[in-house]
PDB file of N, CA, C and O in Angstrom:
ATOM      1  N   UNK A   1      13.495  18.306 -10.972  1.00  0.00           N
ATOM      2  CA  UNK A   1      12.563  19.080 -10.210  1.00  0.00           C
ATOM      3  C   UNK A   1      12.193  18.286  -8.960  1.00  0.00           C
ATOM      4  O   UNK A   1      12.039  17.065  -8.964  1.00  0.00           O
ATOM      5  N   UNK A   2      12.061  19.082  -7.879  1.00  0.00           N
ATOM      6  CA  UNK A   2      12.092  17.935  -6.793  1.00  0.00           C
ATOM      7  C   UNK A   2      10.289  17.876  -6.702  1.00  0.00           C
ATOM      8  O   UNK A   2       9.463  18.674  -7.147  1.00  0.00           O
ATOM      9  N   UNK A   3      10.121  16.715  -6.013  1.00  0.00           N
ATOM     10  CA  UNK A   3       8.654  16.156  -5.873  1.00  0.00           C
ATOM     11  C   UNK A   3       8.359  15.516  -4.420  1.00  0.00           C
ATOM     12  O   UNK A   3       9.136  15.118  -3.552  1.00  0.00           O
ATOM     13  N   UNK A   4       6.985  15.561  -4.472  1.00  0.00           N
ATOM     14  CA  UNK A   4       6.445  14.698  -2.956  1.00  0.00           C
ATOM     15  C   UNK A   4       5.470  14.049  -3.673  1.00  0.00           C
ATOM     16  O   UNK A   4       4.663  14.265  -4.577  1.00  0.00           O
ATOM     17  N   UNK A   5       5.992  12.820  -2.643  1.00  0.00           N
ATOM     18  CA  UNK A   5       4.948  11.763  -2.539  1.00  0.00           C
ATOM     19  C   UNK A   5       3.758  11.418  -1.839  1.00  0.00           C
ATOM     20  O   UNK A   5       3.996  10.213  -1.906  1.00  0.00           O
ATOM     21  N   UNK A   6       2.874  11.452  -1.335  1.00  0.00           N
ATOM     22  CA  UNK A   6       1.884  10.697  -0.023  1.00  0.00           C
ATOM     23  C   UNK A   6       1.022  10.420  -0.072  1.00  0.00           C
ATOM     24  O   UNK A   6       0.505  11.283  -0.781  1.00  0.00           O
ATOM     25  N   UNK A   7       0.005   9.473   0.279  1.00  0.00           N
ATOM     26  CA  UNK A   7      -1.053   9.070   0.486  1.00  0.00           C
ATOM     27  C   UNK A   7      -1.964   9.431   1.259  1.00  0.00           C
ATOM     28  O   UNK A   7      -1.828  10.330   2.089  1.00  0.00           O
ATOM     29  N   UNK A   8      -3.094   8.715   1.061  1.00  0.00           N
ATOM     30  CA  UNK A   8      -4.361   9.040   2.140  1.00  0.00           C
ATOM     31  C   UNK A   8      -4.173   8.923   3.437  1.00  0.00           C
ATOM     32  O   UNK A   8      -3.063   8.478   3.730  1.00  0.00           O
ATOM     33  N   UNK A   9      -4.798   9.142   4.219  1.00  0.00           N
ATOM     34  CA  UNK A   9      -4.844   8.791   5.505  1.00  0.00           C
ATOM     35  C   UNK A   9      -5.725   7.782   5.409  1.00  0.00           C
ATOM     36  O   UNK A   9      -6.359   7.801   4.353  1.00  0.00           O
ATOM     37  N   UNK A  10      -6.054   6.666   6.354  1.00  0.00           N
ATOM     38  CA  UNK A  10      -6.315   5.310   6.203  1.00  0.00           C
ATOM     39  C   UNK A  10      -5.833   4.742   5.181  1.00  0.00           C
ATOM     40  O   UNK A  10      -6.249   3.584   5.196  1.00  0.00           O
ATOM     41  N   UNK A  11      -5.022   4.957   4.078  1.00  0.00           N
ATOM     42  CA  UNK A  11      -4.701   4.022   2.913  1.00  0.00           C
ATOM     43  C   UNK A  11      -4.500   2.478   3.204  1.00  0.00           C
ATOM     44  O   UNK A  11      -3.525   2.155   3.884  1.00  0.00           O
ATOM     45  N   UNK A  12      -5.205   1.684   2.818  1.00  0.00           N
ATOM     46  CA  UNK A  12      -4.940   0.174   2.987  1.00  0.00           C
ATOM     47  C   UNK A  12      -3.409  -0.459   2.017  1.00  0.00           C
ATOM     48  O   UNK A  12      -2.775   0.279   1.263  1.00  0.00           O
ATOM     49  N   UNK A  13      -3.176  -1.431   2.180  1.00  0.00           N
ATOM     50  CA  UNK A  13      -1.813  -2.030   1.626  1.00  0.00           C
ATOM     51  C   UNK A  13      -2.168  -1.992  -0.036  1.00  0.00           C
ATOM     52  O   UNK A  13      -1.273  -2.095  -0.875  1.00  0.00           O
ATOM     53  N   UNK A  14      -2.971  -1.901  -0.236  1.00  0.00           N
ATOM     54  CA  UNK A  14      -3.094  -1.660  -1.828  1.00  0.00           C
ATOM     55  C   UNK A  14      -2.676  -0.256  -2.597  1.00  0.00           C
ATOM     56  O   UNK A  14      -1.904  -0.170  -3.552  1.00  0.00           O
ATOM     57  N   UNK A  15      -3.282   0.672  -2.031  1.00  0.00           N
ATOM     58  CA  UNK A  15      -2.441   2.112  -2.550  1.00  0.00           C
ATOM     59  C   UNK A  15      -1.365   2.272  -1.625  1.00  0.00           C
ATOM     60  O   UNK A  15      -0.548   3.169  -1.831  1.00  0.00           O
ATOM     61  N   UNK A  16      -1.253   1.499  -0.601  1.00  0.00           N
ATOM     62  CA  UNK A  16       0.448   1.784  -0.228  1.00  0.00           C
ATOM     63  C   UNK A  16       1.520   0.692  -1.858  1.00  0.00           C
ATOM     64  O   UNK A  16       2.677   0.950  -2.192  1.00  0.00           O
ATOM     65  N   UNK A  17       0.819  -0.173  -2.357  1.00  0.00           N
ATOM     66  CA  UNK A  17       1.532  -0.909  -3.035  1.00  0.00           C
ATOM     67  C   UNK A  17       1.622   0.394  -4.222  1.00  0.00           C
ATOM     68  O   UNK A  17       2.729   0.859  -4.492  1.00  0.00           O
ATOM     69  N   UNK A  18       0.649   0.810  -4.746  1.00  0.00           N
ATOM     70  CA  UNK A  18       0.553   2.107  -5.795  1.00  0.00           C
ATOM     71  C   UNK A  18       1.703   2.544  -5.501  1.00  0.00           C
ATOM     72  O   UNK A  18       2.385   1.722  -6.113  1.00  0.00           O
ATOM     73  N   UNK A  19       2.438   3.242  -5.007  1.00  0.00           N
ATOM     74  CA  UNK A  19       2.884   4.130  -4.243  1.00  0.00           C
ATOM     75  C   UNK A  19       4.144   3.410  -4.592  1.00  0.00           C
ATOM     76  O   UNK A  19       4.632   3.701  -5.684  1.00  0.00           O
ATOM     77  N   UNK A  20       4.704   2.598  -3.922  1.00  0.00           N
ATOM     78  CA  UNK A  20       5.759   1.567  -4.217  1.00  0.00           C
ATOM     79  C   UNK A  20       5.879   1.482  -5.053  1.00  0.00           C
ATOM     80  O   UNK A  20       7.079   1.222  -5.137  1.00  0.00           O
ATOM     81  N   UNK A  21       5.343   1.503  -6.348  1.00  0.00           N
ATOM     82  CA  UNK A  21       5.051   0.975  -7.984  1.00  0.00           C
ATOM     83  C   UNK A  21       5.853   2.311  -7.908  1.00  0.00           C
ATOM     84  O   UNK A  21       7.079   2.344  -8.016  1.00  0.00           O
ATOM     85  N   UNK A  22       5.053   3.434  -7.709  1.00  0.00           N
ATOM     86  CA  UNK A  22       5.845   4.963  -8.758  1.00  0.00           C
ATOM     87  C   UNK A  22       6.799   5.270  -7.693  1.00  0.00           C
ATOM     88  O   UNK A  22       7.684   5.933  -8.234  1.00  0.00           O
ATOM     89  N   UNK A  23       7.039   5.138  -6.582  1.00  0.00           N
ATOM     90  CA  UNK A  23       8.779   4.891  -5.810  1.00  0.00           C
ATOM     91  C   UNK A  23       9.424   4.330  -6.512  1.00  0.00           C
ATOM     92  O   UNK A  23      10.418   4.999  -6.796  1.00  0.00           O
ATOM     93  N   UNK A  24       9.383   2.797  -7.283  1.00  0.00           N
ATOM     94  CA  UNK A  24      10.870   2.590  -7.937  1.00  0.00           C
ATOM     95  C   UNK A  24      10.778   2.551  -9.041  1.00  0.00           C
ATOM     96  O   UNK A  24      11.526   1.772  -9.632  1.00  0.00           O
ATOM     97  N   UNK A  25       9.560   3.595 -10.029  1.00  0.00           N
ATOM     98  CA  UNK A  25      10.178   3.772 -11.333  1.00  0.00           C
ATOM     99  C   UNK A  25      10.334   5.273 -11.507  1.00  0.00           C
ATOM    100  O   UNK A  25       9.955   5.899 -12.497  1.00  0.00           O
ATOM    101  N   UNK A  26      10.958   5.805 -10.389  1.00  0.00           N
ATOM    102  CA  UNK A  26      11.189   7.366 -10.815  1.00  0.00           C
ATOM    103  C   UNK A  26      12.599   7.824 -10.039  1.00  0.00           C
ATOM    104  O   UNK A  26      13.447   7.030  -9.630  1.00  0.00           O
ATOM    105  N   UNK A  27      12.665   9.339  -9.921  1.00  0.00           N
ATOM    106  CA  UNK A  27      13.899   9.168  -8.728  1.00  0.00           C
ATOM    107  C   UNK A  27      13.427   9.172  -7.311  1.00  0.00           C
ATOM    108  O   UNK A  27      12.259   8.825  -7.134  1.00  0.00           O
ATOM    109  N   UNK A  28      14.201   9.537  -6.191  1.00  0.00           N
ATOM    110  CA  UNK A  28      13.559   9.963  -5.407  1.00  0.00           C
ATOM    111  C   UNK A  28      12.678  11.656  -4.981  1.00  0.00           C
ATOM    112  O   UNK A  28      12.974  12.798  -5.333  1.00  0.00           O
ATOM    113  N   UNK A  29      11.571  11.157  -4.123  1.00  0.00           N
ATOM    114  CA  UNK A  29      10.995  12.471  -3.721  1.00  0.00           C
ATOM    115  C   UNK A  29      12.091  13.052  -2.988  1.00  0.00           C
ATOM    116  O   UNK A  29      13.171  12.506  -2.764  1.00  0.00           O
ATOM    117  N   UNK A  30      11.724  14.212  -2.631  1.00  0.00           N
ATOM    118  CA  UNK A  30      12.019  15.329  -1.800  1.00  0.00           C
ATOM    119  C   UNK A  30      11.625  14.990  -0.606  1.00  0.00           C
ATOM    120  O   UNK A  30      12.477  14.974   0.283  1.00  0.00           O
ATOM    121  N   UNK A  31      10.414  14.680  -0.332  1.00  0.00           N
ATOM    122  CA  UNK A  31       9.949  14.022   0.784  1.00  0.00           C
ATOM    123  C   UNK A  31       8.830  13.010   0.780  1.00  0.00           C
ATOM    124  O   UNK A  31       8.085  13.016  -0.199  1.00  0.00           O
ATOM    125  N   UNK A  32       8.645  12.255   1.624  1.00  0.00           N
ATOM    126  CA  UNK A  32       7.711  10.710   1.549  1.00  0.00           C
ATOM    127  C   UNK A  32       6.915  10.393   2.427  1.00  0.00           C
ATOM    128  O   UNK A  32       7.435  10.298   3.538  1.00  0.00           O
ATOM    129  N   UNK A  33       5.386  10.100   2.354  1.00  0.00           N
ATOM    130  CA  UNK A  33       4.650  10.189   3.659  1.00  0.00           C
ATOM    131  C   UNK A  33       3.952   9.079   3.046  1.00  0.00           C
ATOM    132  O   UNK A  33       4.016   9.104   1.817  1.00  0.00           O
ATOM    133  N   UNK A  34       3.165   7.906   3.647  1.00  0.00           N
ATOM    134  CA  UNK A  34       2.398   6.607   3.735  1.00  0.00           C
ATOM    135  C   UNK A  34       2.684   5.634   4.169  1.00  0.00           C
ATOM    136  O   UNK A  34       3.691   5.627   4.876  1.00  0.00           O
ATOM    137  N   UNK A  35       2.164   4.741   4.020  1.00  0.00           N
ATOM    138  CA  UNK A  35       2.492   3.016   4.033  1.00  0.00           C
ATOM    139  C   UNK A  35       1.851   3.165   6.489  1.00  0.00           C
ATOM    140  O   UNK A  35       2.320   2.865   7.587  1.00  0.00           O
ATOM    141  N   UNK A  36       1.285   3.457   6.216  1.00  0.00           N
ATOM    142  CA  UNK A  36       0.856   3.920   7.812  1.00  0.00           C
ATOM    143  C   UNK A  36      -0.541   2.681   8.235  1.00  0.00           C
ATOM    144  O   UNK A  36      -1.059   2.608   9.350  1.00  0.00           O
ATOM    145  N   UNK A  37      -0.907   1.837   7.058  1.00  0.00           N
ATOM    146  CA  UNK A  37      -2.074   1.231   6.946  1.00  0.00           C
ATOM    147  C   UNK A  37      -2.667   0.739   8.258  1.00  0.00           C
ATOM    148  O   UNK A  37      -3.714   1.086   8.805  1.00  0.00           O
ATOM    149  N   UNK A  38      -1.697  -0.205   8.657  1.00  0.00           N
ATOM    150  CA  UNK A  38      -1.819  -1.366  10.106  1.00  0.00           C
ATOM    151  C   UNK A  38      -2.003   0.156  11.354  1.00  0.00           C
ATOM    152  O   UNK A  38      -2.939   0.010  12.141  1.00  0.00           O
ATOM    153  N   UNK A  39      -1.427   1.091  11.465  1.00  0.00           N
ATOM    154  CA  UNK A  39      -1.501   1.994  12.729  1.00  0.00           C
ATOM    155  C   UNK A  39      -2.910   2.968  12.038  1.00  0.00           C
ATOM    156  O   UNK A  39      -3.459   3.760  12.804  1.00  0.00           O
ATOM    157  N   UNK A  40      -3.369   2.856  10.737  1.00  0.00           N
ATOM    158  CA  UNK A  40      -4.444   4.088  10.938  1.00  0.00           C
ATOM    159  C   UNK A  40      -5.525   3.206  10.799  1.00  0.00           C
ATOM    160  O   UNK A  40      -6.628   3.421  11.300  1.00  0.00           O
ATOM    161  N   UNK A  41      -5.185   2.037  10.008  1.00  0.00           N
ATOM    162  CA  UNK A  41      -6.855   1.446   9.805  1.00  0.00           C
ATOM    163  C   UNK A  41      -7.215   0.418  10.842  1.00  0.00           C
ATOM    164  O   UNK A  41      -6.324   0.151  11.650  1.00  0.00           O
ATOM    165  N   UNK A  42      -8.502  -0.279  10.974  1.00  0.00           N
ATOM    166  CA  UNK A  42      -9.106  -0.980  12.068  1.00  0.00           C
ATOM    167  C   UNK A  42      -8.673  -2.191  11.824  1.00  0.00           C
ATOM    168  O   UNK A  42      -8.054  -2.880  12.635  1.00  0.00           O
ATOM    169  N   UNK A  43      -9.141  -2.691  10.082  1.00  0.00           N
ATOM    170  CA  UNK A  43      -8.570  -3.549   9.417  1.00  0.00           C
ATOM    171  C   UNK A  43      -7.875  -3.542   8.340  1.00  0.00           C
ATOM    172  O   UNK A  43      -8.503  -2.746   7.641  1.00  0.00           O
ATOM    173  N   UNK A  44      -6.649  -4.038   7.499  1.00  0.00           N
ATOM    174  CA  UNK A  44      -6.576  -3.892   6.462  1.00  0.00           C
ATOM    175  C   UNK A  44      -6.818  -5.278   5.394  1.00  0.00           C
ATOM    176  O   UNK A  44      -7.216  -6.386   5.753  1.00  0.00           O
ATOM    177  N   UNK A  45      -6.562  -4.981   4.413  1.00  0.00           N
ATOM    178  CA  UNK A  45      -7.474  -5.846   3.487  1.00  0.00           C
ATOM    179  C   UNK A  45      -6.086  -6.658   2.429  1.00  0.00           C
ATOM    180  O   UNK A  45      -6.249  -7.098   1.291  1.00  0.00           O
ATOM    181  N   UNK A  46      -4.944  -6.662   3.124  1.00  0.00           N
ATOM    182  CA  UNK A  46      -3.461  -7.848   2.961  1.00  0.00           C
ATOM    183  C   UNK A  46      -3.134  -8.093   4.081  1.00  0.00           C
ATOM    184  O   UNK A  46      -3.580  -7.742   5.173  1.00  0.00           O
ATOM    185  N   UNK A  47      -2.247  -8.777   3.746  1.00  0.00           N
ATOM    186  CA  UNK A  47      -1.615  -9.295   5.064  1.00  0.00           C
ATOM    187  C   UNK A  47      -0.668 -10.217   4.292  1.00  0.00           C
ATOM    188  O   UNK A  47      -0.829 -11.027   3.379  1.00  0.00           O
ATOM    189  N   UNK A  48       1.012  -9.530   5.431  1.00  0.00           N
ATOM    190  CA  UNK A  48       0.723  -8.186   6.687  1.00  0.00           C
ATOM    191  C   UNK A  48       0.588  -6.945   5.702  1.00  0.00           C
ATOM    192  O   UNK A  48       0.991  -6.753   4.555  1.00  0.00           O
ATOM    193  N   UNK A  49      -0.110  -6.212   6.571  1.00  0.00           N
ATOM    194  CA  UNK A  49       0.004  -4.616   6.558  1.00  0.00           C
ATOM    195  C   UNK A  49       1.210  -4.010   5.668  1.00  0.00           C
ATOM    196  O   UNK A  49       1.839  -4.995   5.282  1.00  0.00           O
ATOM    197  N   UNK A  50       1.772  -2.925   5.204  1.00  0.00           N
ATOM    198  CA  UNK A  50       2.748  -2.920   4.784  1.00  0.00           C
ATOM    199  C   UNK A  50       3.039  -1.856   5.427  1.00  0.00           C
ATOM    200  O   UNK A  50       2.218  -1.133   5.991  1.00  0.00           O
ATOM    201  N   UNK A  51       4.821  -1.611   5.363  1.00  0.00           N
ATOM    202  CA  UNK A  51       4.806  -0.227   6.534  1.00  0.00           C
ATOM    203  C   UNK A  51       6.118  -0.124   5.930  1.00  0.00           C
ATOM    204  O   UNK A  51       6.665  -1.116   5.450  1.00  0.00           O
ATOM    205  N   UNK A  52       6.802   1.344   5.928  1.00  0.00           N
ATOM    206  CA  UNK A  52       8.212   1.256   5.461  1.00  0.00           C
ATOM    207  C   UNK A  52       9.098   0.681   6.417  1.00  0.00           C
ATOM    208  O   UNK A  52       8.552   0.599   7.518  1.00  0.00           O
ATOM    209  N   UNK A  53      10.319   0.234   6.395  1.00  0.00           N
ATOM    210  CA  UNK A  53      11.087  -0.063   7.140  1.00  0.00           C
ATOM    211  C   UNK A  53      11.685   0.612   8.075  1.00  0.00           C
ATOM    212  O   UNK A  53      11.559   1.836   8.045  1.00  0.00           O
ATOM    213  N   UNK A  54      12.616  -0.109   9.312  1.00  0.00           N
ATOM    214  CA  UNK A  54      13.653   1.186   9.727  1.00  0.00           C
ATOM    215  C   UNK A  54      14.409   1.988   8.726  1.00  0.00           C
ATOM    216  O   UNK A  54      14.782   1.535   7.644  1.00  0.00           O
ATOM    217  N   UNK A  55      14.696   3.680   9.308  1.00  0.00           N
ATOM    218  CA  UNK A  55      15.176   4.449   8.169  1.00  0.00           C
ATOM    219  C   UNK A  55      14.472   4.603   7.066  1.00  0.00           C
ATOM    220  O   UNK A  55      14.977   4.927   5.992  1.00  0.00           O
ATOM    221  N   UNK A  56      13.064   4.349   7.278  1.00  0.00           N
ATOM    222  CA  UNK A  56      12.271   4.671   5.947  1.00  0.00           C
ATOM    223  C   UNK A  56      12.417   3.574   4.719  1.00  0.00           C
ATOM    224  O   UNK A  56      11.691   3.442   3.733  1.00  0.00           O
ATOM    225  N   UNK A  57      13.518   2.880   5.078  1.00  0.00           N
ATOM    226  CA  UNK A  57      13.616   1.610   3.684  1.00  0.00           C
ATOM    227  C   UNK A  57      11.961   0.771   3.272  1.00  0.00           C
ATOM    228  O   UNK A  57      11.124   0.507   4.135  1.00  0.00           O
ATOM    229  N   UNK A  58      11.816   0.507   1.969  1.00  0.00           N
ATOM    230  CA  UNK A  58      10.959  -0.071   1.849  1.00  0.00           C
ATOM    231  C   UNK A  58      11.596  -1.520   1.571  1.00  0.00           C
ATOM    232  O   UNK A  58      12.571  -1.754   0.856  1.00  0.00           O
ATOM    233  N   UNK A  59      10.716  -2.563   2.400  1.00  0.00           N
ATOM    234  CA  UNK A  59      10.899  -3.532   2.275  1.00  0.00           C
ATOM    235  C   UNK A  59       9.858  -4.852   1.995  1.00  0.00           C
ATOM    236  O   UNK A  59       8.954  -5.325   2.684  1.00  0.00           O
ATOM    237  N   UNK A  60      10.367  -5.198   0.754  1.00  0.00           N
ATOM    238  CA  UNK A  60       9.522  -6.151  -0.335  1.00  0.00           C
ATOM    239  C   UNK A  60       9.020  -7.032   0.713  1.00  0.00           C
ATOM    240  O   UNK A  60       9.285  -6.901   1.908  1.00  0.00           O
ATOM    241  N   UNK A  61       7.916  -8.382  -0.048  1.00  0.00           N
ATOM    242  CA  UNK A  61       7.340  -9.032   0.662  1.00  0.00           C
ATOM    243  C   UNK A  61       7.853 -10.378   0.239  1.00  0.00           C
ATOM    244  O   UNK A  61       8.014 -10.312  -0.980  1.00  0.00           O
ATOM    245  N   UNK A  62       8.238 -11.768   0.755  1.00  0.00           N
ATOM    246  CA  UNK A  62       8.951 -12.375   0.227  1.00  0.00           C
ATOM    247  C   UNK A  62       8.692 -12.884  -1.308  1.00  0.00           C
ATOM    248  O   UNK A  62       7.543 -13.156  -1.656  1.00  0.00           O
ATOM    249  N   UNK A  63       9.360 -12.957  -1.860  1.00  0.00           N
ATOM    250  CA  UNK A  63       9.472 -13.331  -3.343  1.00  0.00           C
ATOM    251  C   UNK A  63       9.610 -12.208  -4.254  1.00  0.00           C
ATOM    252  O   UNK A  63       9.144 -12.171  -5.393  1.00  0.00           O
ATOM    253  N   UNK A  64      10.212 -11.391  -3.741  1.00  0.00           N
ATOM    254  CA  UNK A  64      10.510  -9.859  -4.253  1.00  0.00           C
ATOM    255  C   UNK A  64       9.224  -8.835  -4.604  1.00  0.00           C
ATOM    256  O   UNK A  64       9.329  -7.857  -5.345  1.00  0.00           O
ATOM    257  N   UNK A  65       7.995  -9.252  -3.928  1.00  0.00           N
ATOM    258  CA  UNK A  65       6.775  -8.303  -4.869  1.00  0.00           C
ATOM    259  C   UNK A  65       6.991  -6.892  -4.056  1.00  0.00           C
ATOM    260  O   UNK A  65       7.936  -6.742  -3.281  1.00  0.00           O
ATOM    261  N   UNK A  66       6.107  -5.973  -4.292  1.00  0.00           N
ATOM    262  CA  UNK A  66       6.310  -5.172  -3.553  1.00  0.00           C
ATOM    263  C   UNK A  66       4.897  -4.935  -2.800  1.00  0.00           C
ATOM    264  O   UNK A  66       4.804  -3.983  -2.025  1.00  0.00           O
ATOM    265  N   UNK A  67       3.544  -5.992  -3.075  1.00  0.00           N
ATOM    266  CA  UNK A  67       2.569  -6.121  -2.628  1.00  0.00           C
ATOM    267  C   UNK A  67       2.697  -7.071  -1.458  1.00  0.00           C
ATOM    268  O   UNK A  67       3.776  -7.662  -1.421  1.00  0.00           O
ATOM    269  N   UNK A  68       1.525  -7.449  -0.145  1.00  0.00           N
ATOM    270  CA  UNK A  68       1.619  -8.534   0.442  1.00  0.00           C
ATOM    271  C   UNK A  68      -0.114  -8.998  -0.902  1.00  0.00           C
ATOM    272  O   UNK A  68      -0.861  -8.224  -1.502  1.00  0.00           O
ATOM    273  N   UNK A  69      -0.092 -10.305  -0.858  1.00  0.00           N
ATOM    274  CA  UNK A  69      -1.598 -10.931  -0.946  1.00  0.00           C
ATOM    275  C   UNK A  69      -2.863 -10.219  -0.679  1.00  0.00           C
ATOM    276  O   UNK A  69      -2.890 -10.223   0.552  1.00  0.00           O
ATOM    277  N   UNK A  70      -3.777  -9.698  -1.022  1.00  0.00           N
ATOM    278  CA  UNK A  70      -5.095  -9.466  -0.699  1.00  0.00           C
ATOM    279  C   UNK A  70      -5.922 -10.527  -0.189  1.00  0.00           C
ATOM    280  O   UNK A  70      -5.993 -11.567  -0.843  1.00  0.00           O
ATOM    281  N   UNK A  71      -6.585 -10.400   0.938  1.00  0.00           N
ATOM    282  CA  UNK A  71      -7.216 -11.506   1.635  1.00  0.00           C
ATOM    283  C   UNK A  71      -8.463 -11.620   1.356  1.00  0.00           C
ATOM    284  O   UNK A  71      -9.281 -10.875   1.895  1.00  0.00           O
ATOM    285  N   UNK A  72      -8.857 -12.644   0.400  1.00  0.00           N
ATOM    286  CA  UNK A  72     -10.394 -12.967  -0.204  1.00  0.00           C
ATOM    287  C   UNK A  72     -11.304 -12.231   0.686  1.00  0.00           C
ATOM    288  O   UNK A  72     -11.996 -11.214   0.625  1.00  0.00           O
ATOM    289  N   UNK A  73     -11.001 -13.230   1.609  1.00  0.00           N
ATOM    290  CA  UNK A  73     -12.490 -12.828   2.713  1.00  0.00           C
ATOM    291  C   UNK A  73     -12.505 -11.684   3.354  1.00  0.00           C
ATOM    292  O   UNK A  73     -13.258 -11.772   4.323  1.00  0.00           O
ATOM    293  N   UNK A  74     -11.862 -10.322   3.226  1.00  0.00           N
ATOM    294  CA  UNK A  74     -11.496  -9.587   3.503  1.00  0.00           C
ATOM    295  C   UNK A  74     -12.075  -8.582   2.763  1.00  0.00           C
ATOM    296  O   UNK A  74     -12.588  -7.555   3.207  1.00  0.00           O
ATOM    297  N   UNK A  75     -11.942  -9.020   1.291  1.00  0.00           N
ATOM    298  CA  UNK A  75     -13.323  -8.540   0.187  1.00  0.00           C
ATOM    299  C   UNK A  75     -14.285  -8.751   0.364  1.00  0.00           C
ATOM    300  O   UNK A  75     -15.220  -7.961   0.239  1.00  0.00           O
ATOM    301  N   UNK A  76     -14.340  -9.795   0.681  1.00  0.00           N
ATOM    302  CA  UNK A  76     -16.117 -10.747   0.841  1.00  0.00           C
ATOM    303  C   UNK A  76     -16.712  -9.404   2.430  1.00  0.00           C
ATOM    304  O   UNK A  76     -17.713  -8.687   2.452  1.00  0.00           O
ATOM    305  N   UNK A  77     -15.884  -9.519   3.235  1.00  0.00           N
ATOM    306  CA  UNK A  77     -16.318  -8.981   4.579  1.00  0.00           C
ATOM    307  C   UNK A  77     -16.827  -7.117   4.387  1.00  0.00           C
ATOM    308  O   UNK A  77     -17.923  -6.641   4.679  1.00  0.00           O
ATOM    309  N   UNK A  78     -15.730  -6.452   3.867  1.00  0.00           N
ATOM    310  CA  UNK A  78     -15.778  -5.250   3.635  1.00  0.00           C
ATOM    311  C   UNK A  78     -16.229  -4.555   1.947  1.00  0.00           C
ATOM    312  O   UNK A  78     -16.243  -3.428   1.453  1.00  0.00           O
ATOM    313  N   UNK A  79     -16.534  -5.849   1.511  1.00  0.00           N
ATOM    314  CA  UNK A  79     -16.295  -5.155  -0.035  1.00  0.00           C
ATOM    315  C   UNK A  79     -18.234  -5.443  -0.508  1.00  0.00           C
ATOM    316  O   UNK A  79     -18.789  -6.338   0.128  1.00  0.00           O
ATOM    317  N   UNK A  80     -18.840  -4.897  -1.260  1.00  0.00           N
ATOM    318  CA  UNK A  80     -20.028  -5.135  -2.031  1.00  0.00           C
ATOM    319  C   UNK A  80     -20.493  -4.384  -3.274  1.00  0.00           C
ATOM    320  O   UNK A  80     -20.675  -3.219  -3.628  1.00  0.00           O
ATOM    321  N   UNK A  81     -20.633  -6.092  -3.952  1.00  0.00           N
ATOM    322  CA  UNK A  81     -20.535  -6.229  -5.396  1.00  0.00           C
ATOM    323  C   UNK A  81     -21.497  -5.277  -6.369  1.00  0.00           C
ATOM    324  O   UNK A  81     -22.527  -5.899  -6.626  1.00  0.00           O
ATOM    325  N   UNK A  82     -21.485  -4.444  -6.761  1.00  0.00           N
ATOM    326  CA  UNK A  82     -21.973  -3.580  -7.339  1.00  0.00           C
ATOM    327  C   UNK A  82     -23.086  -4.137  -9.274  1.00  0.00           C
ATOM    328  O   UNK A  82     -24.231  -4.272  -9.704  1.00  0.00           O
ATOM    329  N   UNK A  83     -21.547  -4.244  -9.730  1.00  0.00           N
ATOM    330  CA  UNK A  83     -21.931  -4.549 -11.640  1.00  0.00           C
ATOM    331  C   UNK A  83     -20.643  -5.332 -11.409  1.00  0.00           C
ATOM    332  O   UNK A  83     -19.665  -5.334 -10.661  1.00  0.00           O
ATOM    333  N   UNK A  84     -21.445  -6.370 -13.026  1.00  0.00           N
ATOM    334  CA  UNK A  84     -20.333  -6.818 -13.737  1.00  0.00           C
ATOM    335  C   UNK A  84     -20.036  -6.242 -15.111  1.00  0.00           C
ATOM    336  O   UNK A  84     -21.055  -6.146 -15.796  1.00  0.00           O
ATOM    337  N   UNK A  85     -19.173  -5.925 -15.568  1.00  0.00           N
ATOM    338  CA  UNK A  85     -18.762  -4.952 -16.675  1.00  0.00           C
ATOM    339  C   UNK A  85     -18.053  -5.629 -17.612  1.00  0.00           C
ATOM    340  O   UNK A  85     -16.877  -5.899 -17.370  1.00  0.00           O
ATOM    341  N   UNK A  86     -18.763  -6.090 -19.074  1.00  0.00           N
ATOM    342  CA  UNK A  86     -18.683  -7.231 -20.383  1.00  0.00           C
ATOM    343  C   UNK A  86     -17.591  -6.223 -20.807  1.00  0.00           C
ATOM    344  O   UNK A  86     -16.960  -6.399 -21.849  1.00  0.00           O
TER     345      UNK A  86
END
């Protein structure tokens, strides 16, 4: 059955990584829209940004992940701590 994929608009490199996760454990979509992070958001919260490749290829970050790093202070800057949950 054919399927689509896409994300939010502003999606940061983290649900672009989501996204990547169910890209290579299924077949392909029909059609594919995200990974846009670095051109829609102000900041994003890895680094680098993730973006598909030329021709749409997705391309890993070195050491084969398909995430880049999340940048601590990047949490610290944009993020606030709510609960801690035992």
């Amino acid at each position: 059955m054919p399927w689509v994929l896409g994300c939010m608009v502003g999606e940061s490199s983290i649900l672009s990584t989501a996204q990547r996760a169910l890209l290579a454990a299924g077949p392909p979509p029909a059609m594919l829209e995200g990974n846009y992070g670095k051109f829609l958001l102000k900041d994003d919260l890895a680094a680098p940004s993730l973006r598909f490749g030329y021709g749409g290829r997705v391309v890993t970050t070195p050491g084969g992940r398909f995430s880049p790093p999340v940048l601590p202070e990047k949490i610290t800057r944009y993020g606030r701590w709510i609960a801690t949950l035992d």
